[in-house]
N, C-alpha and C positions, 0 to 999 in steps of 0.2 A: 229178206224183208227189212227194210229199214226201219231203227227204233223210231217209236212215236217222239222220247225225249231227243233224239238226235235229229229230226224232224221240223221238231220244233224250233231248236236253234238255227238249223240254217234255213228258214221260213224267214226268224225275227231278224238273219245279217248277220249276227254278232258272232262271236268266237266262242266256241263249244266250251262249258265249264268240265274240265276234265272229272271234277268229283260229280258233277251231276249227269252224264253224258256216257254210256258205256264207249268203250273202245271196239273199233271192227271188229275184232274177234268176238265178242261178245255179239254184236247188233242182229248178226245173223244168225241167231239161236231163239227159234222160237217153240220146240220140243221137244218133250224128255228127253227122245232117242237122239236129238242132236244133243243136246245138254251130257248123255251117257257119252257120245264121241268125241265130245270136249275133254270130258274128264281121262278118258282113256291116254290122250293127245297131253295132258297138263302136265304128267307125273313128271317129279325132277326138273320142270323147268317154271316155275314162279318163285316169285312176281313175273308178271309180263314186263318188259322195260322198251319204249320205242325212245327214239330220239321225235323233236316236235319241230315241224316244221315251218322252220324259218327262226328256231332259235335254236343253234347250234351246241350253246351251252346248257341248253335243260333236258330234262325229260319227263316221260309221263308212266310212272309207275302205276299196273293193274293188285291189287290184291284180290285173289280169288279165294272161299270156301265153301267144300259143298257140304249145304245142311238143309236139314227143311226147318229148322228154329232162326230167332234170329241172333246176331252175334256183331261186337264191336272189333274196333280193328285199336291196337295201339303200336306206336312207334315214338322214337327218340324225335322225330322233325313236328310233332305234334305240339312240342312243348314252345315251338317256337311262337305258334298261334295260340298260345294260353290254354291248349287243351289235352287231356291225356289221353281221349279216347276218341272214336266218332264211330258212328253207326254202320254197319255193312247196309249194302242196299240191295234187294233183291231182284234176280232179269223174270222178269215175269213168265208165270208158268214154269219156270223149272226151278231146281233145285242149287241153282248158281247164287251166292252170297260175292258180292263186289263193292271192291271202291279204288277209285283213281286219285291221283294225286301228281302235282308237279313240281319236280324237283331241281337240281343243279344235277347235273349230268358224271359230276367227280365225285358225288354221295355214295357213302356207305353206312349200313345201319342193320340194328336190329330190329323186330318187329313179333309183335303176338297176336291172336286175336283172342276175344274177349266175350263171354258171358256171366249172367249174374248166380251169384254162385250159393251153396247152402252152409250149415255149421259147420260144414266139413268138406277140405278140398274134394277136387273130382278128381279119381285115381290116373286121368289123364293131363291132369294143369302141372305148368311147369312152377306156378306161383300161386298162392290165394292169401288175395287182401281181403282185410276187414279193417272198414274205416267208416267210423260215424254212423254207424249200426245199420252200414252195407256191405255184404262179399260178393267178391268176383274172381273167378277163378280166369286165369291166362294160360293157353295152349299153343303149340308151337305149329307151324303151316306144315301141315305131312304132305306135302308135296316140293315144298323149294329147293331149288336150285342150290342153292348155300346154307349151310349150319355150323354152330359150332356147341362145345358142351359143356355145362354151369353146373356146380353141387348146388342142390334147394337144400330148403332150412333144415327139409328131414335129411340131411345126408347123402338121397341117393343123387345120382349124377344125369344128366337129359340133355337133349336134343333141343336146342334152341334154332330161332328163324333167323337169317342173316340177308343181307341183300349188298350188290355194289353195281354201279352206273357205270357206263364203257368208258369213261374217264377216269374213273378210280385209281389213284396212284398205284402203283406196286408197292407191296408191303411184303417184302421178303420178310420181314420178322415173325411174321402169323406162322411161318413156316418154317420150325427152326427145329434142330437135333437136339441131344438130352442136354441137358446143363451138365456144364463140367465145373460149377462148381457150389460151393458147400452150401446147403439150405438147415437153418437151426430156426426152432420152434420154441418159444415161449409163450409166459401170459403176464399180463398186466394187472394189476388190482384198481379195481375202478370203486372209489368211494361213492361216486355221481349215484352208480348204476346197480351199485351192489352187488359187483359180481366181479370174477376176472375173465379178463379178454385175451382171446387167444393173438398172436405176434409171432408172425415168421420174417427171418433175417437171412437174407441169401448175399452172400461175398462171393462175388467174380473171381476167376484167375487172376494171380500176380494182381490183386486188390491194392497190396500196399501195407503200409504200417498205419496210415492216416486216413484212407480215405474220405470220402464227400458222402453223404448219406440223401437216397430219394425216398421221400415217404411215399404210399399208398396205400388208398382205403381200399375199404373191399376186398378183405384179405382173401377169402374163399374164392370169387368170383375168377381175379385174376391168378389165382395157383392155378384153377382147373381149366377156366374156360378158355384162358389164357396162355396157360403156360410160361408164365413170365421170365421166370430164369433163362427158360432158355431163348424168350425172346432178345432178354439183354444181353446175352453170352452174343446170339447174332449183330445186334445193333452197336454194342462195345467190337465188334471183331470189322466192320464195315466202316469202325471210323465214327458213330455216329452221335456215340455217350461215351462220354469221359468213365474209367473205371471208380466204381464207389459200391458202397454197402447197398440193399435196397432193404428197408423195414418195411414191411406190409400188415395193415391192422383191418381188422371187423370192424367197419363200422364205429370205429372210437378213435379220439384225439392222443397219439402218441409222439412222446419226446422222445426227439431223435440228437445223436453228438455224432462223433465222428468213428463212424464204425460200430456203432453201438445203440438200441434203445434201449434206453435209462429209464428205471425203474422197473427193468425186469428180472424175472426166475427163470430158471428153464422149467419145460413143463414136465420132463423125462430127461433120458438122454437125448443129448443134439442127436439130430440125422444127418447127413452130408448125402447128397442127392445123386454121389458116386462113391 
């Protein structure tokens, strides 16, 4: 049965708004029992991604969740439209939570979806904000295709949503063996903040006496979800980046020299990551 909304648009002529407009797989779901044979069929493979035709370069990303409440969707390409979130929309009569979206065809990105959340995260959110005296807790797609894995603030470590378009460059780096070389942990004193911040410094092989220093924030983020060392141990070994120090911080403003952040302590013994 074709949707009434997809109906509608090729009644008025015009070209179907992908956020407004289900995708064929969806149009022909009008009951539980197909709604169940959808979900059986979904596992391990969302987002939906088709190419659009007649533009070679984009495509038309599906996000699916099935709930019977309702729930927002957030991603990275959101912010390009001034916004962080947008609404799921539901296929009538079943339990299918959707929204479409059109992209450049070489994207890649992370993505959550989203409900409003109470004083206390849900023991299943990978995130919970509080802002401006509203929470929402952010959940990862248990169904997609692609993940990778982030420490949250409490420590423990989760399943995040990932997504890439059939143009997506290769990124041998995402994919890289242990670091072979030494990772040292400090902290910083932060006058601003009142506190000290944690600072890890990882030196490559045959570094140098001198080397060049890359900062990054997000110190947490890119150890785990990342694995950064040993992305750079890859991308230094491909030619890619010059050999240098890298300093990685939380979330804070650190001074970097050469081979060194300055104005640090160690926080214990150094670790070397072999």
């Amino acid at each position: 049965m074709t949707s009434p909304l997809l109906l509608a648009a090729l009644l008025a002529g015009g070209a179907a708004d992908p956020a407004a407009v289900p995708p064929a797989l969806l149009a022909a779901i009008d009951t539980p029992a197909e709604a169940d044979a959808f979900w059986r069929d979904a596992r391990g493979r969302t987002p939906f991604i088709e190419r659009l035709p007649g533009k070679p370069d984009r495509m038309r990303v599906t996000f699916v969740l099935r709930s019977q409440t309702d729930a927002g969707l957030s991603a990275g390409f959101l912010l390009l439209e001034n916004r962080r979130e947008v609404p799921l929309q539901r296929l009538a009569g079943t339990d299918i939570l959707w929204r479409s979206a059109e992209l450049p065809a070489d994207a890649r990105f992370a993505y959550y979806f989203t409900r409003p959340g109470g004083d206390t995260p849900h023991p299943d959110a990978v995130y919970h904000e509080s802002e401006r005296g509203k929470t929402r807790d952010y959940f990862a797609d248990p169904l997609s295709a692609m993940a990778f894995m982030e420490r949250g603030d409490d420590g423990k470590v989760r399943r995040l949503s990932a997504a890439a378009g059939p143009d997506a460059p290769d990124d041998p780096a995402l994919v890289a063996a242990k670091a072979k070389g030494r990772l040292f942990d400090y902290t910083v004193p932060s006058r601003a903040l009142g506190e000290d911040r944690p600072v890890s410094v990882y030196v490559p092989p045959a570094a140098g006496k001198a080397p060049g220093v890359l900062l990054i924030f997000d110190r947490e983020t890119y150890l785990v979800a990342g694995e950064l060392p040993a992305m750079l141990d890859a991308l230094i070994a491909g030619g890619a980046s010059p050999r240098r120090s890298r300093c990685s911080s939380a979330r804070s403003t650190v001074s970097a020299g050469a081979g060194t952040c300055r104005r640090t302590r160690p926080s214990s013994a150094s670790s070397p990551t072999s």
